[in-house]
C-alpha angles and dihedrals in degrees: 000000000000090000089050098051081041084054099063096035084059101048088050098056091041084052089058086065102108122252130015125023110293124176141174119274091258135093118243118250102276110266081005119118142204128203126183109188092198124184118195124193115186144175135197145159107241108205086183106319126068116215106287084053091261119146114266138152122287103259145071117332122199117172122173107197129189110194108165110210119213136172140167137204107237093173143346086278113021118062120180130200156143148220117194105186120202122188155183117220130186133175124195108196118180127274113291103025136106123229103060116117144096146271134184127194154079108331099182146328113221117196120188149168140196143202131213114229102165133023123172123155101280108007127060140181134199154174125231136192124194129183117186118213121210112246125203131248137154112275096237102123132290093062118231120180118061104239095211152061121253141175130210123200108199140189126199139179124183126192123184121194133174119244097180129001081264099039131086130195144207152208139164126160117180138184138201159191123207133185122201138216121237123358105334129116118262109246144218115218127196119178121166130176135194122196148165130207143187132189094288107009131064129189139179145165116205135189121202133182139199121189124182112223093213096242097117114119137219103347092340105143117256117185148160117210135182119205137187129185145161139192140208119188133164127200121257103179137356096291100019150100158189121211136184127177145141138198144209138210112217102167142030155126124227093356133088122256124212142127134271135206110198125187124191153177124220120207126178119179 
């Protein structure tokens, strides 16, 4: 029982992680579901490239985002889910130059679904498919909505561990292949995350890592970005919590790099 509450915890604070859907290496209970109702508010400098890599104005860029993570246990080895993220966007560029604006909808739905294909008491590894499914906006700069279809193979494995008798620990370390519509580069993504819980606090640091293979064409984006983060939640009720994290970016090439604050609520039933 414990593996399985350490399960959806997981795959909540994996979820926190930016961008597209991201989850824990374990499946969810089976007819059991998780939902993360996750709010992101960020900040960067442009310099020429927004924060997926794509081409913007050189100026301030805020963006509040609401991407509501859910996922189901279909059964003991196959969860399903989605994120759907809608944002706002606005850019500020100095007096005297063209680009600044701002643009509200629906950026992308991701839909995904994994595969257990190792369980043992305390380790787990898995399989992951993501398709990303173009949203809609308005086309005022900053864009929005990605124009294109994408898919995502991942690989996760999860590892839970005991520090105290009351406290839990956790590990998950994932790896990735995406490719990626249009003209854009395909991409490698990396993304690890470390925690520790009690009966009623959970806390966790993560690390996760974009690189661009090189392969866009014409004016397709093509970026490398570093990013840190780490959470702090507390339980409100048997199956809920309360989370609050942020994140940095301290290194990167063609994207722009900012900080982010992200608040969210955790709900298994």
């Amino acid at each position: 029982m414990r593996a399985r509450f350490l399960a959806g915890l997981i795959a909540g604070a994996v979820a926190l992680a930016p961008a597209a859907a991201r989850a824990g290496a374990w499946p969810q209970d089976e007819d059991r579901w998780l939902v993360v109702n996750q709010f992101t508010y960020s900040e960067s400098q442009t310099n020429g490239y927004g924060p997926t890599g794509q081409r913007v104005g050189h100026g301030n860029f805020k963006q509040f985002e609401f991407s509501p993570y859910i996922e189901y246990g279909v059964t003991p080895d196959w969860t399903v889910g989605l994120q759907p993220r809608f944002q706002y966007a606005n850019l500020s560029v100095p007096n005297g130059q063209s680009g600044g604006g701002s643009t509200t909808g629906l950026a992308q739905v991701n839909v995904f679904a994994r595969y257990t294909l190792y369980r043992w008491d305390f380790d787990v590894v898995a399989l992951q498919g993501t398709l990303g499914i173009p949203g809609y906006a308005g086309k005022n700069n900053p864009q929005v909505a990605y124009p294109w279809t994408e898919f995502e193979a991942r690989i996760l494995y999860g590892h839970s561990f005991d520090v105290t008798d009351d406290i839990s620990g956790f590990f998950d370390t994932e790896l990735a292949y995406q490719i990626a519509g249009g003209n854009n580069a395909d991409m490698i993504h990396s993304d690890t995350l470390l925690g520790i819980k009690d009966e009623d606090w959970i806390a966790f640091i993560q690390y996760n890592m974009t690189l661009g293979l090189g392969n866009n064409r014409g004016t397709g984006g093509n970026y490398d970005q570093y990013r840190i983060g780490a959470s702090i939640g507390r339980r409100i009720g048997d199956d809920t919590w309360l989370v609050l994290g942020g994140y940095h970016d301290i290194a990167g090439s063609h994207v722009a790099l900012g900080n982010g604050v992200i608040l969210s609520l955790w709900m298994r039933f």
